[in-house]
C-alpha positions, -999 to 999 in steps of 0.1 A, spaced: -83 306 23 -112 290 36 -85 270 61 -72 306 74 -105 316 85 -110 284 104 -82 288 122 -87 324 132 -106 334 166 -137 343 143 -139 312 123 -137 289 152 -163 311 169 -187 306 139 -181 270 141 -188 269 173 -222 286 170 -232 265 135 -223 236 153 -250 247 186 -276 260 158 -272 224 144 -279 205 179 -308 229 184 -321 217 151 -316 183 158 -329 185 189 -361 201 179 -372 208 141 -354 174 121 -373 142 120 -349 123 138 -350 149 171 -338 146 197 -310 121 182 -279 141 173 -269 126 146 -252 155 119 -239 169 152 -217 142 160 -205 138 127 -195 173 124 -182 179 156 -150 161 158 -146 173 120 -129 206 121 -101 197 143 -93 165 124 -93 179 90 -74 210 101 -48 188 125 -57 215 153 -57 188 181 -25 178 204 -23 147 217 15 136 218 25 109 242 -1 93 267 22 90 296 45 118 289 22 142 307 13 127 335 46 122 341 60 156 334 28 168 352 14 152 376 6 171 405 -11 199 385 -27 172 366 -41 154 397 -50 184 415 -73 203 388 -88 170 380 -101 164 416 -111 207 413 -132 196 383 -144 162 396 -153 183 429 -175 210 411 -191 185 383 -200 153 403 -198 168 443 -211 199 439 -237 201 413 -240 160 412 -241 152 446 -245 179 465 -276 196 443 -293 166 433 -290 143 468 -291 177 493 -308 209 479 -332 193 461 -348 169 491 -346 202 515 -369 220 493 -393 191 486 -384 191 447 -364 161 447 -378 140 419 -389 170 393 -377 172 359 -383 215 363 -353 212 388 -335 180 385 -312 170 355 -313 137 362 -351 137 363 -354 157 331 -328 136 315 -352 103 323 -382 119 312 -363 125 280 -353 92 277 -390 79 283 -405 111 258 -378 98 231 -388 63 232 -425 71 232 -425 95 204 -401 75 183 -417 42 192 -384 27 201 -382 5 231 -367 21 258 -337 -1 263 -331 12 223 -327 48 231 -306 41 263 -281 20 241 -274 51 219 -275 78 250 -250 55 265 -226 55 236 -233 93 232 -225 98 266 -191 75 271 -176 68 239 -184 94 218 -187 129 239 -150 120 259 -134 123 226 -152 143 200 -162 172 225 -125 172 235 -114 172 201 -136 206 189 -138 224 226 -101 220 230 -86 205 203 -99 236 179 -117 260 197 -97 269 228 -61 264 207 -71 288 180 -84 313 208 -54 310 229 -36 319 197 -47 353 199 -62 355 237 -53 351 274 -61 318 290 -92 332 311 -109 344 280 -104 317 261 -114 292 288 -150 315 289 -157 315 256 -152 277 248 -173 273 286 -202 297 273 -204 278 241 -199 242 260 -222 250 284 -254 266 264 -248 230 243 -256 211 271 -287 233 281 -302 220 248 -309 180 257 -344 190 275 -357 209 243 -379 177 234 -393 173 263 -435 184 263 -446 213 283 -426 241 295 -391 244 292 -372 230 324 -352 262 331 -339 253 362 -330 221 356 -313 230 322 -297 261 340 -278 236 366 -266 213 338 -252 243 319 -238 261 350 -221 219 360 -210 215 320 -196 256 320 -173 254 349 -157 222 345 -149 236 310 -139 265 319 -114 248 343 -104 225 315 -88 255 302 -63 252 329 -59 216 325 -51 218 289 -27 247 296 -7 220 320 -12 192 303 -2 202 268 -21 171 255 -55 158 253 -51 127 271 -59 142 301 -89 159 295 -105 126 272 -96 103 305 -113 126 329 -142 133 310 -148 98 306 -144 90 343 -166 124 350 -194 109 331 -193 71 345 -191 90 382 -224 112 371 -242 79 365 -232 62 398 -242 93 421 -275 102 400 -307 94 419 -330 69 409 -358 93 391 -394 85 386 -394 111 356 -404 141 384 -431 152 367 -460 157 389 -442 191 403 -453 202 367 -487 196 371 -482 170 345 -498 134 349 -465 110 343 -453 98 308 -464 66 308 -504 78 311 -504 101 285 -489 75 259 -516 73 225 -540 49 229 -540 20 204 -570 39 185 -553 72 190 -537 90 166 -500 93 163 -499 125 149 -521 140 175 -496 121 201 -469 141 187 -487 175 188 -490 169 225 -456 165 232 -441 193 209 -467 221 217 -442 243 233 -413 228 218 -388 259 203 
């Protein structure tokens, strides 16, 4: 039976990769890029339909757990928002002069995506932050918890130690997240893409461990949500950072009134994938 498969190590693997392929396509190739619309749809789908998900009582674990709650929540805050938030954007950066560039910086690669979405959608600016900023604190806290682990990492554990099945649910978490700068023009912000994944791979990967103690999802929902507000109150103030790729800034290479749109949008998806 089809539900069988889903609930075997391989079907939630192939889940897990149709759901990436379908962010990569929405991201990219379907006429509403970079808005991922089938993708969040889809994504909280599997576990709800196949009742994979464990919730239970909200103040049961905390309760029962507190300690090891508290204490691999700080671990995770400590590696998503003080080491790679904080520490890479405010410290590393500035010391090498690259503070600023969307090539390096998430935070700048994630404005100039805001500004490139707005521009090639013609969609004022305030428009497209309204729907990142749902995407980004009310839907991801709960739908990524629901399929990462309230279907993938369950049905892995099923048949798998806790250390694999944390890396497999961090690989796949973490390549999903590298795919948000795939509209951007130009060339493909490796590094910057490369410390979002390595940020989004290792706090899942320690969510493993917090789902292991916790039992429940409440946990994981809560501190994803509070991760999230936290990465928004220590990002720096970017300016798009995109002279460091020898690229004159968003705003100046916006169509002009007689331009053509079309030609507009071959600029900016030239070296898309």
């Amino acid at each position: 039976m089809i539900s069988e498969f889903l609930l075997s190590p391989q079907g939630a693997l192939t889940v897990a990769a149709l759901t990436t392929v379908l962010a990569w396509a929405e991201s990219t190739k379907l006429p509403w890029a970079p808005f991922l619309i089938l993708y969040a749809i889809a994504l909280p789908a599997a576990p709800l339909a196949l009742g994979s998900y464990r919730f239970g009582s909200f103040v049961e674990p905390f309760h029962a757990h507190g300690f090891a709650i508290a204490g691999l929540a700080a671990l995770i805050l400590l590696w998503e928002i003080g080491i790679m938030g904080f520490l890479y954007e405010h410290i590393v950066l500035p010391a090498f002069g690259i503070c600023g560039s969307r090539r390096w910086s998430p935070a700048a690669a994630m404005d100039a995506l805001l500004e490139t979405t707005a521009r090639v959608r013609r969609l004022p600016r305030k428009a497209v932050m309204v729907w990142y900023g749902f995407y980004f604190i009310a839907w991801a806290p709960l739908a990524e918890e629901l399929f990462f682990w309230g279907y993938c990492y369950p049905v892995l554990r099923g048949s798998h130690a806790p250390v694999t099945s944390s890396l497999a649910v961090a690989l796949v978490f973490g390549i999903r997240h590298g795919l948000h700068f795939l509209f951007l023009p130009g060339p493909f912000p490796w590094p910057a893409a490369a410390a979002l994944m390595a940020s989004a791979a290792g706090a899942a990967f320690l969510n493993g461990f917090l789902y292991e103690a916790a039992g429940s999802l409440w946990p994981l929902v809560l501190l994803h949500l509070l991760s999230n507000l936290l990465a928004l109150a220590v990002q720096p103030g970017s300016q798009g950072g995109q002279e460091h790729l020898g690229q004159e800034p968003l705003s100046a290479r916006t169509p002009s009134r007689g331009g053509s749109e079309s030609q507009g949008r071959d600029d900016d998806h030239g070296q898309n994938r």
